[in-house]
C-alpha positions as CSV (number, residue, x, y, z in Angstrom):
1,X,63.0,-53.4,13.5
2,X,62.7,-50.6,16.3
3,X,62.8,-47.4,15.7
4,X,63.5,-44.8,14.6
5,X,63.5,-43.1,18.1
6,X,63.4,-39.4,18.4
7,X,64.7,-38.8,22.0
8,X,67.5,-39.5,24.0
9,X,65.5,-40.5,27.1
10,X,63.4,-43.0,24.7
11,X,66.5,-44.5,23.8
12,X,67.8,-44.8,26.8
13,X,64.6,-46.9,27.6
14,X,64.7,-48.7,24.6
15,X,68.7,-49.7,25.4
16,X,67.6,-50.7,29.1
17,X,64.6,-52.8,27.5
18,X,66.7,-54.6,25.0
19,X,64.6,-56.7,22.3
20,X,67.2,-55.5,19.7
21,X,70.2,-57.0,18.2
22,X,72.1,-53.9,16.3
23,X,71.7,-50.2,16.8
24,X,72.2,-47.1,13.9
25,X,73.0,-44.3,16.3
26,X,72.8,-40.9,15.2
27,X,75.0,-38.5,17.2
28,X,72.3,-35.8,18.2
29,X,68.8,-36.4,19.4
30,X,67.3,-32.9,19.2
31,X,69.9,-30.9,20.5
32,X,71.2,-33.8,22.8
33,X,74.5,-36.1,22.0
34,X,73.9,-39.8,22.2
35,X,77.6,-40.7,23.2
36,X,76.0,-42.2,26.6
37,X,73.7,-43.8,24.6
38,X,76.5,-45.5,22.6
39,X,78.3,-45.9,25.7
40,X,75.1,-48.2,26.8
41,X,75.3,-49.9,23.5
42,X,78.7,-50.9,24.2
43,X,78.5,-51.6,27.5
44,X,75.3,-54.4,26.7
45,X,77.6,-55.8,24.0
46,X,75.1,-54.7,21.1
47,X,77.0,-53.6,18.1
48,X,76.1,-50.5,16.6
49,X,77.5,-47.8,14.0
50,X,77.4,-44.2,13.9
51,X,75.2,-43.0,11.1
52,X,75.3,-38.5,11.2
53,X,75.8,-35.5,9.7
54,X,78.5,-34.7,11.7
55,X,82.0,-35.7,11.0
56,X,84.7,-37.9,12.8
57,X,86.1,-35.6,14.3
58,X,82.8,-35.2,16.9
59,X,83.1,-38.4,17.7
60,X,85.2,-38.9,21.3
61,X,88.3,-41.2,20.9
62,X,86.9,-44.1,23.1
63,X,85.0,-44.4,19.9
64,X,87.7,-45.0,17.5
65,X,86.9,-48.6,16.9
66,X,82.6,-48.2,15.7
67,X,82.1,-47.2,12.1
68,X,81.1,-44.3,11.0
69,X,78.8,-42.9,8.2
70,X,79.1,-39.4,7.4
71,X,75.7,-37.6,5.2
72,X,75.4,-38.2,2.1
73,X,75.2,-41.9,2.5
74,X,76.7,-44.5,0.3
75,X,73.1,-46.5,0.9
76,X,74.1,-49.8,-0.3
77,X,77.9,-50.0,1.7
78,X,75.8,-48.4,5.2
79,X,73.5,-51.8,4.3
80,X,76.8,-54.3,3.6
81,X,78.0,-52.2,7.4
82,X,75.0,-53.1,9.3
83,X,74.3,-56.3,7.8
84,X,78.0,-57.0,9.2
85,X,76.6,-55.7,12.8
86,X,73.6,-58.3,12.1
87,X,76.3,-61.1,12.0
88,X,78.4,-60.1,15.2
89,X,75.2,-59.8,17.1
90,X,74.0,-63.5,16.0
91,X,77.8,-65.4,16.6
């Protein structure tokens, strides 16, 4: 496990680093959207979901397709969802 990471530039490293199969992006970094971030994400074929407070309306259409977990979580189906990320990264 990496993480958690607090910053946008630090995850921007951590992205360009790699040593990571899935990613739990949350929308804002302190004050800063991560949409580049997932754009990275998507862009080094590492599956990730969107775990926030915010709801899916925030999220930008190119994003349609990536789940998306809305506070309060359902802790046990965010688990099943990322498990299910675990799986696409490893085929």
């Amino acid at each position: 496990m990496i993480g958690p990471i607090a910053g946008l530039e630090s995850a921007r490293d951590q992205v360009a680093q790699g040593g990571f199969d899935v990613a739990v992006l949350d929308i804002d970094l302190r004050g800063q959207a991560t949409y580049v971030i997932a754009d990275e994400l998507r862009s080094a074929n590492i599956p990730f979901l969107f775990a926030t407070g915010y709801s899916e309306a925030a999220i930008p259409a190119r994003f349609h397709d990536i789940r998306h977990w809305q506070k309060p979580y359902e802790l046990d189906k965010l688990v099943e969802d990322i498990t299910r990320l675990c799986r696409l990264a490893a085929a």
